[in-house]
KOLNUMAR-379436 format. One line per 5 residues: for each residue y, x negated, z negated of N, C-alpha, C, CB. Coordinates in steps of 0.1 Angstrom, whole numbers, plus 5000, padded with zeros to 4 digits. Glycine has a CB too. Example, Ala and Ser with C-alpha at 12.3 -4.5 7.8 and 13.67 -1.06 7.14 Angstrom:
BEGIN
4943,4868,4922,4955,4877,4922,4967,4868,4922,4955,4887,4910 ~ 4978,4872,4929,4989,4863,4929,5000,4871,4921,4994,4859,4943
//
This chain:
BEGIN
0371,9433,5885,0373,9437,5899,0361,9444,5904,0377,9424,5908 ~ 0365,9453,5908,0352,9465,5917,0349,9459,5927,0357,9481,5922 ~ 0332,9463,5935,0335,9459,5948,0328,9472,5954,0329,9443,5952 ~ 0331,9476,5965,0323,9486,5974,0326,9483,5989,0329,9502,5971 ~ 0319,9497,5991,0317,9496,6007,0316,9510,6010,0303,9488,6012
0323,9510,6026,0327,9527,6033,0323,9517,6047,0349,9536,6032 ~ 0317,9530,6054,0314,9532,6066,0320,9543,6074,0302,9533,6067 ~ 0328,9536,6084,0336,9543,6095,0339,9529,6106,0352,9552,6088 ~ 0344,9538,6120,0348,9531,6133,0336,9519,6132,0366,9525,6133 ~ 0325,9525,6136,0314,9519,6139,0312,9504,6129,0316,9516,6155
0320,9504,6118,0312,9491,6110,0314,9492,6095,0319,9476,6114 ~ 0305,9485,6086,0309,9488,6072,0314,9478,6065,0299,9494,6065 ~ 0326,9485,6055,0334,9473,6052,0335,9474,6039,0348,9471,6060 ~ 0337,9461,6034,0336,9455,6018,0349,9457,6014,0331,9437,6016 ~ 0352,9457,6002,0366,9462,5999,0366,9460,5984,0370,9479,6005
0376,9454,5978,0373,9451,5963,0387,9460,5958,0371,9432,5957 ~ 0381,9467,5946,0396,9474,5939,0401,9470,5924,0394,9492,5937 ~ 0416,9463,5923,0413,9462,5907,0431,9466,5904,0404,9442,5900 ~ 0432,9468,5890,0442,9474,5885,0445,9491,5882,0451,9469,5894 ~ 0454,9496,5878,0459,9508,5877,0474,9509,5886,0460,9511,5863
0476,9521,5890,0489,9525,5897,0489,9531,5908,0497,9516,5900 ~ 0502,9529,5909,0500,9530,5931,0493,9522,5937,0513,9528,5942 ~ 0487,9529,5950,0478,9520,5954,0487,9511,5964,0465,9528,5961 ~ 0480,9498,5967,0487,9489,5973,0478,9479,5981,0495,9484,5964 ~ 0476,9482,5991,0466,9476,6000,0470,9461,6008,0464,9488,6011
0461,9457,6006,0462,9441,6008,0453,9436,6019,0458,9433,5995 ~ 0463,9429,6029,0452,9424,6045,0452,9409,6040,0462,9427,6066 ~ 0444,9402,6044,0439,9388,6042,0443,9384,6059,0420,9386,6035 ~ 0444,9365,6063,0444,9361,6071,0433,9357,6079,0450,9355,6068 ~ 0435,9346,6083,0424,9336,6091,0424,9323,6085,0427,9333,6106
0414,9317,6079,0401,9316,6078,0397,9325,6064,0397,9301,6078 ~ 0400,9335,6058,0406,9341,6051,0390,9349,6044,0418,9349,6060 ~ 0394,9360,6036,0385,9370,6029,0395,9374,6013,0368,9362,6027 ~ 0391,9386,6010,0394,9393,5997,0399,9381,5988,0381,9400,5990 ~ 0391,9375,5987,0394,9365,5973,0408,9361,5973,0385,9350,5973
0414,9355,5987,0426,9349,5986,0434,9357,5980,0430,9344,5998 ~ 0435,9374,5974,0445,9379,5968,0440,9373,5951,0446,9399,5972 ~ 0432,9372,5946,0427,9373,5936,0443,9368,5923,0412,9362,5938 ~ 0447,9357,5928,0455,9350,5917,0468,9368,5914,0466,9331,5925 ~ 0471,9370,5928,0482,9382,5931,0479,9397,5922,0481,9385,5949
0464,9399,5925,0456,9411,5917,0457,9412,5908,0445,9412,5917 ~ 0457,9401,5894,0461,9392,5883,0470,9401,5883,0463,9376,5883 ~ 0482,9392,5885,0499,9391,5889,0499,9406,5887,0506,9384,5906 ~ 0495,9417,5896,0504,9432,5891,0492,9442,5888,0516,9440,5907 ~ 0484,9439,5882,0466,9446,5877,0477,9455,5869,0449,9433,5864
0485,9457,5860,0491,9463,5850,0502,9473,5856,0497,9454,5841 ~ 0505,9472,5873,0514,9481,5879,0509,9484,5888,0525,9477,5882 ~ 0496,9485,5897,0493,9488,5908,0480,9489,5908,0498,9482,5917 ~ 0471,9493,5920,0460,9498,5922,0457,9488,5935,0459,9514,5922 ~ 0451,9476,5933,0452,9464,5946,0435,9469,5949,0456,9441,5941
0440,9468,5963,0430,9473,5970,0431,9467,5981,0430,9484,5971 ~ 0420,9454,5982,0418,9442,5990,0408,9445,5997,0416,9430,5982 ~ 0405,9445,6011,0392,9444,6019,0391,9434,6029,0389,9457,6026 ~ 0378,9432,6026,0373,9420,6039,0374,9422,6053,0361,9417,6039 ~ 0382,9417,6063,0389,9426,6076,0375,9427,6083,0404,9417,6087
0376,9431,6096,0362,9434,6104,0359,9417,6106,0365,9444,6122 ~ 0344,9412,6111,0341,9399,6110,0340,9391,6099,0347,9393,6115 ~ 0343,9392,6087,0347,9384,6074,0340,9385,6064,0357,9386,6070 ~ 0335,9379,6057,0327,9378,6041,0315,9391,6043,0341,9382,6025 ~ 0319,9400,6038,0308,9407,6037,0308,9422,6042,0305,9407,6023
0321,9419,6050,0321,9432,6061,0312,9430,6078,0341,9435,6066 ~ 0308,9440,6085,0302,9439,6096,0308,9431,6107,0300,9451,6100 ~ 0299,9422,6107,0303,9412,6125,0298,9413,6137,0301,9398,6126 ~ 0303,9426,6145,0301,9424,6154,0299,9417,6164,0303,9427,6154 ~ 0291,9421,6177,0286,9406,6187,0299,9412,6194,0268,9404,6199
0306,9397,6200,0314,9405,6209,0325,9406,6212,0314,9414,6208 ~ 0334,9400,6218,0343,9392,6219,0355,9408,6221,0339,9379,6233 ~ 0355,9419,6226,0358,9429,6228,0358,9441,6216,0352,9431,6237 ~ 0350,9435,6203,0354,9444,6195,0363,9438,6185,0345,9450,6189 ~ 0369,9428,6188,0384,9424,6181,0394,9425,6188,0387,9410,6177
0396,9439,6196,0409,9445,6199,0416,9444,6189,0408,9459,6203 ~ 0430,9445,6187,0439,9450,6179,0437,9468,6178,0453,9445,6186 ~ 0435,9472,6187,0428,9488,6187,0420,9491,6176,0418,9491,6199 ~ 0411,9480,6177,0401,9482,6170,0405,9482,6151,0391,9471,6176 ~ 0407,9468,6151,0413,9464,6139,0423,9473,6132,0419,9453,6142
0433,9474,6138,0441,9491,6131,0435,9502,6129,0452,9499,6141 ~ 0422,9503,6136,0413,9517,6135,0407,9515,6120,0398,9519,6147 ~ 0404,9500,6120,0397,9499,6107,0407,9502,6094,0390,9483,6106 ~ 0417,9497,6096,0427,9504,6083,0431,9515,6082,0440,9499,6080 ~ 0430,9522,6092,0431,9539,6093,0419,9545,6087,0432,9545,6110
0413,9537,6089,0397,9541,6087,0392,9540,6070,0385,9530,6096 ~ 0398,9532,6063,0401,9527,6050,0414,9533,6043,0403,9511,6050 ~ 0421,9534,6049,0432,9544,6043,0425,9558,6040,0445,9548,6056 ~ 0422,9564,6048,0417,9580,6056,0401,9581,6043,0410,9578,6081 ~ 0394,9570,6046,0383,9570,6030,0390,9571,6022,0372,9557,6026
0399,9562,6017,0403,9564,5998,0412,9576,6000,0413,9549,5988 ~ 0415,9580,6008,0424,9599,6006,0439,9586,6005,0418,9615,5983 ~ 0441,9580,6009,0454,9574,6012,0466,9584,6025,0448,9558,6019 ~ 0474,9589,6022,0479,9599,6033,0490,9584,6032,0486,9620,6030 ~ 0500,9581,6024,0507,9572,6023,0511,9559,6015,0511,9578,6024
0510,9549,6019,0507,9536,6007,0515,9526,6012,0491,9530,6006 ~ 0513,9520,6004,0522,9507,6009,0513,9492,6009,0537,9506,5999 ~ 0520,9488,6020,0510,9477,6025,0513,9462,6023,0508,9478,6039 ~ 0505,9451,6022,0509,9437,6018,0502,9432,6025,0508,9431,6005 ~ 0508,9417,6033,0497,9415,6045,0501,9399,6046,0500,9425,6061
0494,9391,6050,0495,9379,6059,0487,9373,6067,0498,9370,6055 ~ 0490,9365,6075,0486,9357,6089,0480,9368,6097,0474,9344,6087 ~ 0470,9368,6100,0464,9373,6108,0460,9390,6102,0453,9362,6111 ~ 0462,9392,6090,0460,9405,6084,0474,9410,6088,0457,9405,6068 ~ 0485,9403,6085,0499,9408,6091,0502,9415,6106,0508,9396,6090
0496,9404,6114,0497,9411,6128,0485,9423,6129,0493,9398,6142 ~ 0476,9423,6119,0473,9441,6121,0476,9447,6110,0458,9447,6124 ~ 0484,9447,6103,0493,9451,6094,0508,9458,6104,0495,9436,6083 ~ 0512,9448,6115,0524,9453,6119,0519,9462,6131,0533,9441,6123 ~ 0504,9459,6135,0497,9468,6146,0501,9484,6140,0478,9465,6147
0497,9482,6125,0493,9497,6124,0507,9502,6120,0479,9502,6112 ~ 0515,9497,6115,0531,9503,6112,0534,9510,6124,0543,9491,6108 ~ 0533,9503,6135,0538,9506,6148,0535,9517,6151,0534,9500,6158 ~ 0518,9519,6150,0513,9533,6156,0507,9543,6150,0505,9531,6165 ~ 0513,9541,6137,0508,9548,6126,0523,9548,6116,0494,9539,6118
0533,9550,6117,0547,9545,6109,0543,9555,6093,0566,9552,6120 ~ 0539,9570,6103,0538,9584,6092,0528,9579,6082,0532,9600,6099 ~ 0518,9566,6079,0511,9562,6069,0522,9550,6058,0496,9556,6075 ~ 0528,9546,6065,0532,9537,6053,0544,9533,6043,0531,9527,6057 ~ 0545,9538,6036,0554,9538,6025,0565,9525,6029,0546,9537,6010
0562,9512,6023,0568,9502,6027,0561,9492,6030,0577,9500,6019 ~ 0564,9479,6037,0555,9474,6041,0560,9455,6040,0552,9481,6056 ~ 0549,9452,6034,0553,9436,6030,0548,9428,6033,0554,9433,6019 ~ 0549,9420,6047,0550,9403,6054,0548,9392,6052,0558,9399,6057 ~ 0540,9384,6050,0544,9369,6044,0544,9359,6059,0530,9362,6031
0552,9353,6061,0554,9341,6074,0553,9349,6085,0542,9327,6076 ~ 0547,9361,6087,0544,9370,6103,0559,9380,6105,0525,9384,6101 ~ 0561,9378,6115,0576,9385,6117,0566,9395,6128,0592,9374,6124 ~ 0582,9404,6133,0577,9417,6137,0565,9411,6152,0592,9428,6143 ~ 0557,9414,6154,0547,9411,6166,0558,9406,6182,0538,9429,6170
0564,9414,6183,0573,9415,6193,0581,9396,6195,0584,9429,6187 ~ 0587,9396,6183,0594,9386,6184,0582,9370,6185,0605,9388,6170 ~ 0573,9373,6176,0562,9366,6176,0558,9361,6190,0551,9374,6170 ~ 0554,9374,6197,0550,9372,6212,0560,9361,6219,0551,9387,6220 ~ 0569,9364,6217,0584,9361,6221,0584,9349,6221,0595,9365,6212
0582,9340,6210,0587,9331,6207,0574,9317,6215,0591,9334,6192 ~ 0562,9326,6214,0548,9321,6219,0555,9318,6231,0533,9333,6221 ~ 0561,9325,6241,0562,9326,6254,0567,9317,6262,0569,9335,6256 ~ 0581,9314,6245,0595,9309,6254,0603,9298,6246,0608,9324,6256 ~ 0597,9299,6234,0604,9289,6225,0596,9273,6220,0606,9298,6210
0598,9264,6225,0592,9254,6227,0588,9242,6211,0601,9248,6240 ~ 0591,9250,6201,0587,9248,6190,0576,9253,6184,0595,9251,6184 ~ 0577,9265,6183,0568,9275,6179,0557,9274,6187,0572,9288,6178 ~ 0559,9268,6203,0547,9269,6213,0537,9257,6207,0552,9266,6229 ~ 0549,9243,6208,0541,9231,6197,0530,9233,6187,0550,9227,6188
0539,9241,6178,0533,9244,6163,0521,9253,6168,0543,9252,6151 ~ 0518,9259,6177,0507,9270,6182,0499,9265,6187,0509,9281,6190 ~ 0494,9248,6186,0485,9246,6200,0474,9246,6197,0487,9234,6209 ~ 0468,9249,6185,0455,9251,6177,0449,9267,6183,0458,9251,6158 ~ 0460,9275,6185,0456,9288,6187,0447,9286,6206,0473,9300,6186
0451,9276,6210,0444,9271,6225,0429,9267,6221,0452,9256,6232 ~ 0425,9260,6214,0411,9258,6206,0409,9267,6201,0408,9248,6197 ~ 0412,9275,6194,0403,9284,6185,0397,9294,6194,0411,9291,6173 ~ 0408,9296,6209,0397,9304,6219,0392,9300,6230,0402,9315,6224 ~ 0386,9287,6225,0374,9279,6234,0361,9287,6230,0373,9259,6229
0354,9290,6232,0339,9292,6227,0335,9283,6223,0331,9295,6235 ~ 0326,9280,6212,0317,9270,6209,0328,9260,6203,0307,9265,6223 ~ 0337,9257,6211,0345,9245,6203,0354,9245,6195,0350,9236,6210 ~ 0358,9253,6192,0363,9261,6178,0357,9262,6168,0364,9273,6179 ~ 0343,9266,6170,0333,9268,6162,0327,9253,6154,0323,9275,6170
0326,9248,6167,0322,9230,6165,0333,9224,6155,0324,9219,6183 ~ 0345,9227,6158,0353,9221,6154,0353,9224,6131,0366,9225,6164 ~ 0352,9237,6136,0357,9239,6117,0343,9238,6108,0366,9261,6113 ~ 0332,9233,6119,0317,9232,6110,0319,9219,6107,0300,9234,6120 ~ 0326,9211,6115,0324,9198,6113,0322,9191,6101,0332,9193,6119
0317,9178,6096,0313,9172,6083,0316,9184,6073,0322,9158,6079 ~ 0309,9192,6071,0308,9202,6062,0320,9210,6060,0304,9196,6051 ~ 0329,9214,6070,0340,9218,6072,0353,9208,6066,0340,9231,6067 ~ 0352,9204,6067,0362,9191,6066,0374,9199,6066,0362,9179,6080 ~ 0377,9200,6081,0392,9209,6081,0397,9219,6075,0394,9214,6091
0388,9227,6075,0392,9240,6065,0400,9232,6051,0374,9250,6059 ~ 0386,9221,6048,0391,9220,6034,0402,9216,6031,0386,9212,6026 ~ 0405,9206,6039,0417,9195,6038,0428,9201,6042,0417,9182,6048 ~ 0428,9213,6052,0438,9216,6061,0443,9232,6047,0430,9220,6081 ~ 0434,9240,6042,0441,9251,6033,0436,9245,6018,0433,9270,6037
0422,9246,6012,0423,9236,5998,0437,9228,5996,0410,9224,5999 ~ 0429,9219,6003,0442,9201,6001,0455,9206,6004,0439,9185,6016 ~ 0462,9213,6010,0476,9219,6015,0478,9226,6002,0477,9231,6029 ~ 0472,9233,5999,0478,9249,5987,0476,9243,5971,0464,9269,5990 ~ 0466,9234,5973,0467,9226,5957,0479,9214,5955,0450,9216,5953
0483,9204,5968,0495,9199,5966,0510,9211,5962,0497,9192,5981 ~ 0504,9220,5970,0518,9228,5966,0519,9235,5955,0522,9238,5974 ~ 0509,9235,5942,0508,9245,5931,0495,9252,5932,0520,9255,5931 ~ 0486,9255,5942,0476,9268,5943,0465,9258,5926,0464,9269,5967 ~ 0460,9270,5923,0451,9265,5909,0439,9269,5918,0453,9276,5891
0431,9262,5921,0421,9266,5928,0407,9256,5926,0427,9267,5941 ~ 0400,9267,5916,0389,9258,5913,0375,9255,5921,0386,9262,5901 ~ 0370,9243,5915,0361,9239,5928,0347,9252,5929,0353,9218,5925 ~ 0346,9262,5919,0338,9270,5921,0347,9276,5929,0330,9276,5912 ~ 0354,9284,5933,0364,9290,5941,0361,9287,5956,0378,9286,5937
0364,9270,5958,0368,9268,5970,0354,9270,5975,0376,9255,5973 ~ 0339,9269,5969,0327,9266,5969,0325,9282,5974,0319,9260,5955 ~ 0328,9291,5969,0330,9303,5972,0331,9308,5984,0339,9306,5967 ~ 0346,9300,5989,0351,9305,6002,0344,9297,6016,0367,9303,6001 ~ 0339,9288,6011,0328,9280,6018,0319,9287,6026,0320,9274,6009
0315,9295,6013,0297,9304,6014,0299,9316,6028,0292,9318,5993 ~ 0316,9318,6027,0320,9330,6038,0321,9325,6049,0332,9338,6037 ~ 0327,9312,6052,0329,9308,6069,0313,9304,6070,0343,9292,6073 ~ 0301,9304,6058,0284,9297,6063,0279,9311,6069,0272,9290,6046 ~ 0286,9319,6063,0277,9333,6071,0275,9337,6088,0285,9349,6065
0262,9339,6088,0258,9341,6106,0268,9351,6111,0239,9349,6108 ~ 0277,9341,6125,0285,9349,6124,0301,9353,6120,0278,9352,6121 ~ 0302,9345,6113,0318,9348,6108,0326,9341,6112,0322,9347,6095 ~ 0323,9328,6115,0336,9320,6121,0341,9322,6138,0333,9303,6119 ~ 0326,9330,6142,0327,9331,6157,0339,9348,6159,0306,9333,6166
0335,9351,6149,0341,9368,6144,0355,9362,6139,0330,9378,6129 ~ 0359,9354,6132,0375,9355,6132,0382,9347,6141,0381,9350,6120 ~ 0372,9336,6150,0383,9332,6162,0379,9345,6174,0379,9313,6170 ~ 0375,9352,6173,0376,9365,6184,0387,9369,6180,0364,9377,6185 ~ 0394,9370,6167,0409,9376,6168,0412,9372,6179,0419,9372,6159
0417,9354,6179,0426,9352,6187,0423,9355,6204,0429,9340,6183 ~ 0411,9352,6207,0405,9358,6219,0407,9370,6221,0392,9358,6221 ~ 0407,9377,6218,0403,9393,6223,0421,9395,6224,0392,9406,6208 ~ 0429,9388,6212,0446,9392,6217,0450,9385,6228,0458,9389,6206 ~ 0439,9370,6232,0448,9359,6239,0460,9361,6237,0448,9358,6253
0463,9353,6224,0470,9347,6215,0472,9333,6218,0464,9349,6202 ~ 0484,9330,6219,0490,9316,6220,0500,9312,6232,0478,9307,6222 ~ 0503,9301,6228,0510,9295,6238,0506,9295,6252,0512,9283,6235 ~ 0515,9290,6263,0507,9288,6276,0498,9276,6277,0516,9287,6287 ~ 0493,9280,6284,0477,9271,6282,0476,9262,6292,0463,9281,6284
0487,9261,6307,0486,9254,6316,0477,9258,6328,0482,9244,6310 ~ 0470,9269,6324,0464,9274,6330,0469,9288,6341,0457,9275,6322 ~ 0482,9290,6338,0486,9303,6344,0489,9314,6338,0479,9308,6352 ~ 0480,9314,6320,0487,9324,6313,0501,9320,6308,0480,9327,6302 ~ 0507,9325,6306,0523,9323,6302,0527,9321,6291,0530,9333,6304
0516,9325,6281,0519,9326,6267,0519,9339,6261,0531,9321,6264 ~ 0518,9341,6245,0518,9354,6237,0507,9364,6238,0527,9362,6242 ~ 0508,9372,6242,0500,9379,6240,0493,9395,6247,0503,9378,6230 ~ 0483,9405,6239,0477,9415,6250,0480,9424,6238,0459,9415,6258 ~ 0483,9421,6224,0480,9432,6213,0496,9444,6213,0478,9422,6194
0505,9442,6225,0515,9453,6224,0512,9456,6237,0529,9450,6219 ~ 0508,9457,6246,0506,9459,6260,0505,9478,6262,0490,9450,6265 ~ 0493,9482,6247,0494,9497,6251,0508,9506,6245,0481,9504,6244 ~ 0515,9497,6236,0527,9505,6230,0540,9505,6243,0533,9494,6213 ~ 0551,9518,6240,0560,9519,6246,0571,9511,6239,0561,9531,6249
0580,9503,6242,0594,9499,6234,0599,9505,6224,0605,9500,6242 ~ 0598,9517,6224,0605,9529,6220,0599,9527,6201,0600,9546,6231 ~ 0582,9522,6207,0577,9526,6193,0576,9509,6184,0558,9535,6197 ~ 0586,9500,6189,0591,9489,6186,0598,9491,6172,0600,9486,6197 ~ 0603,9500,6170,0609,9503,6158,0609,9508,6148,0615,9505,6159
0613,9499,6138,0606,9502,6126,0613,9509,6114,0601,9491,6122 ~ 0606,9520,6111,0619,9530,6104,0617,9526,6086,0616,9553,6108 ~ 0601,9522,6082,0596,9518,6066,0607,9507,6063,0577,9511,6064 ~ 0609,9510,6051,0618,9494,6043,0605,9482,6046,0621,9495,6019 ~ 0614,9471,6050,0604,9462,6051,0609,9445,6046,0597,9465,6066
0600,9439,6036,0605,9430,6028,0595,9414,6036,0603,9436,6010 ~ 0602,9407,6037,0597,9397,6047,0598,9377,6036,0610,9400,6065 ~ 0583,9376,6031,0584,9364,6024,0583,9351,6034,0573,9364,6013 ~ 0591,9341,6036,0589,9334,6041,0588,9321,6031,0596,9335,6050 ~ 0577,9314,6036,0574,9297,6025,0582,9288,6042,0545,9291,6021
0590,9281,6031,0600,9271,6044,0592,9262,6048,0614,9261,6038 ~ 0576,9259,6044,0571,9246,6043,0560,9252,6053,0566,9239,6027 ~ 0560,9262,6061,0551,9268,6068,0549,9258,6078,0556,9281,6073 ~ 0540,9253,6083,0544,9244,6102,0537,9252,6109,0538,9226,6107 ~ 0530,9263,6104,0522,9270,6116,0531,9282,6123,0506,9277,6111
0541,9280,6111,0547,9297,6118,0558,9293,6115,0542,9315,6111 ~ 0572,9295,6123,0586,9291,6119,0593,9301,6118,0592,9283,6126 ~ 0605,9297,6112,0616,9306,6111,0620,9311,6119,0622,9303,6108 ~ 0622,9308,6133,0626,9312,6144,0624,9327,6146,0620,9303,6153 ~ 0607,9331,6146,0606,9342,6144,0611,9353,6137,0600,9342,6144
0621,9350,6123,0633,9355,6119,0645,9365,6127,0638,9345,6116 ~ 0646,9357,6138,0660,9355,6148,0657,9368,6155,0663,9340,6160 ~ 0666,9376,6156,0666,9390,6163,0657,9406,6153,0656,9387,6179 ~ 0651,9398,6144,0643,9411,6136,0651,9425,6129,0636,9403,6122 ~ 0664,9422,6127,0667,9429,6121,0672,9441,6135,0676,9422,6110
0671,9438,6144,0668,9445,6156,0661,9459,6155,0661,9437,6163 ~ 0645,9451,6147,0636,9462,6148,0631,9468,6134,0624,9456,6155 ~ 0641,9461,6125,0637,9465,6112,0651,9468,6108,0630,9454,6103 ~ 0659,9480,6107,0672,9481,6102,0673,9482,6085,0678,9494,6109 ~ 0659,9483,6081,0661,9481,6065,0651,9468,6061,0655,9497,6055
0657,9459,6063,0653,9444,6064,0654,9437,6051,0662,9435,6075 ~ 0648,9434,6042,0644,9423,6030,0642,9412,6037,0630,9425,6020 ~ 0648,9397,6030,0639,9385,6037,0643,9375,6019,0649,9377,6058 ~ 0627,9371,6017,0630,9360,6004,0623,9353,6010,0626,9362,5988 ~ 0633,9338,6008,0629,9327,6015,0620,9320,5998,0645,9316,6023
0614,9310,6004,0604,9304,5994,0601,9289,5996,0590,9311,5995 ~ 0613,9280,5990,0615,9268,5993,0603,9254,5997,0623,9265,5983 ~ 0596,9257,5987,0586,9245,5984,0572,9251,5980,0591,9234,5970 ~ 0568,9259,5992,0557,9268,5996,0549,9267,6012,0563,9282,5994 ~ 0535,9262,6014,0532,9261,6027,0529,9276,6036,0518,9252,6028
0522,9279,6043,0514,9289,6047,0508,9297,6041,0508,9286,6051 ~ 0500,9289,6030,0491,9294,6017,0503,9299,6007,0481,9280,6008 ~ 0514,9305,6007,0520,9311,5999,0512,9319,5986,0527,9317,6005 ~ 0511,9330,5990,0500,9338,5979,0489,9329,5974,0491,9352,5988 ~ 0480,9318,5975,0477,9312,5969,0485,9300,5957,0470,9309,5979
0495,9294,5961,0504,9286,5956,0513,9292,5947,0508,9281,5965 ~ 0518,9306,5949,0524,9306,5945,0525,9325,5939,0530,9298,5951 ~ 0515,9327,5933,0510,9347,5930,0524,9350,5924,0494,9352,5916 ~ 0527,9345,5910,0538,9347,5904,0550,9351,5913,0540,9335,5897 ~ 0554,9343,5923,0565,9345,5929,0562,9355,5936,0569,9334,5936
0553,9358,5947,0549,9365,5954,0550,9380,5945,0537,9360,5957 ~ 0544,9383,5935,0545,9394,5926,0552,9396,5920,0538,9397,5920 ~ 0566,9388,5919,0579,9393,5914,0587,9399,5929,0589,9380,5904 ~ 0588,9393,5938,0594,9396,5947,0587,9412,5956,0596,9382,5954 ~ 0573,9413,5952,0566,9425,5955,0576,9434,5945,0547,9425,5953
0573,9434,5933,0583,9442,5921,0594,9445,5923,0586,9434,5909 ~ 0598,9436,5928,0612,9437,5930,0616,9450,5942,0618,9422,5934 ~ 0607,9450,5951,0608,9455,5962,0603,9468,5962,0602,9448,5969 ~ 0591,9466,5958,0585,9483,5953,0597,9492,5945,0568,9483,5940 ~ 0603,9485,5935,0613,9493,5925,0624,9498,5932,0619,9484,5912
0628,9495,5943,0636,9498,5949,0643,9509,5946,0633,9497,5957
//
């Protein structure tokens, strides 16, 4: 696996390339970085050209100060900005958690870049918002997204006894479910939430979208990251193939309901005895059902 670095939209970003083929660009989540594709890179190195980068804030890309440069603006600039370096006019994209919602940012306002575009647990933004707003399940399952845009106690929280949570909550989850994940690995991903700076840089995602449920406070719920789009540009014309793990609790199905609304060429593979951590737990699956989809 290669690693480099391009400078554009004011920051420079880490980006690892491995395989031969079409290229096929890969967004990472939250608490997240490059690595988590690694088992998947494996999985299609012999059919594609995976091309993983560390999002803005993360492992060994630039963290800005600043609670305002984790626009969604921003973030989509940065994959335009990574596309537009490797001479990418059109590709196709693979995305989850928190790489997905700017994964679905840039489809939106960028449709003329992406070939086809592939989801894990994140449904279209829209319905997402939606469901933040009004659906009293998904609001449940979201109430972590209320802490993570506390200042400081967010921060407090995932340092705690040597990150405790992180471990227990993605390690301990994705190795009950199958993930092979060795202790130099998880030691690995350790070293990235220790860097000055990074954990305050991936809960500014959710700040800067005010992201979440209602707070009790007068926000309502959902969110600011579709505020500059018109309705119109709601719709989504790329094929788009949507993996859901049933064992998700952070993200539900619900967000399913109405999609094919905005996606008239709609894939959906369900993934029975899979958490959140899908692509960790389970690459194999993940990269047949990518196969399957690209061959189209």
């Amino acid at each position: 696996m290669e690693h480099h670095y391009a400078e554009f939209n004011g920051i420079r970003m880490h980006y690892v390339t491995h395989g031969t083929g079409k290229p096929l660009v890969l967004l990472h989540g939250f608490p997240e970085y490059w690595g988590v594709w690694r088992g998947l890179m494996r999985e299609l190195e012999r059919e594609y050209q995976l091309i993983a980068p560390d999002l803005r804030g993360y492992n060994l890309t630039s963290k800005p100060e600043g609670v305002e440069h984790y626009r969604i603006q921003h973030l989509v600039a940065d994959v335009r900005g990574l596309a537009d370096h490797l001479g990418l006019e059109r590709f196709n994209l693979l995305v989850q958690d928190w790489g997905a919602l700017v994964g679905w940012n840039f489809l939106l306002r960028h449709p003329e870049r992406v070939e086809r575009f592939m989801t894990i647990d994140i449904t279209h933004p829209a319905l997402f918002l939606r469901d933040l707003r009004t659906n009293p399940q998904q609001q449940k399952a979201s109430q972590y997204m209320l802490l993570f845009r506390q200042p400081g106690a967010a921060e407090d929280y995932f340092h705690a006894n040597d990150f405790a949570a992180g471990r227990q909550e993605i390690f301990g989850d994705a190795r009950r479910h199958g993930a092979l994940l060795s202790a130099e690995q998880e030691e690995e991903w350790v070293e990235v939430w220790k860097q000055p700076g990074a954990l305050t840089a991936g809960f500014n995602y959710y700040r800067a979208a005010e992201l979440g449920p209602p707070d009790g406070k007068g926000h309502p719920g959902g969110g600011n990251m579709l505020d500059d789009l018109n309705p119109e540009q709601f719709l989504v014309r790329a094929p788009v193939l949507v993996m859901w793990a049933e064992k998700d609790t952070a993200l539900l199905q619900c967000g399913l309901e109405g999609l094919e609304q905005y996606v008239p060429d709609l894939t959906i593979r369900r993934v029975p005895d899979a958490t959140h951590w899908l692509s960790l737990e389970k690459p194999a699956v993940v990269a047949q059902h990518v196969r399957e989809f690209l061959a189209r």
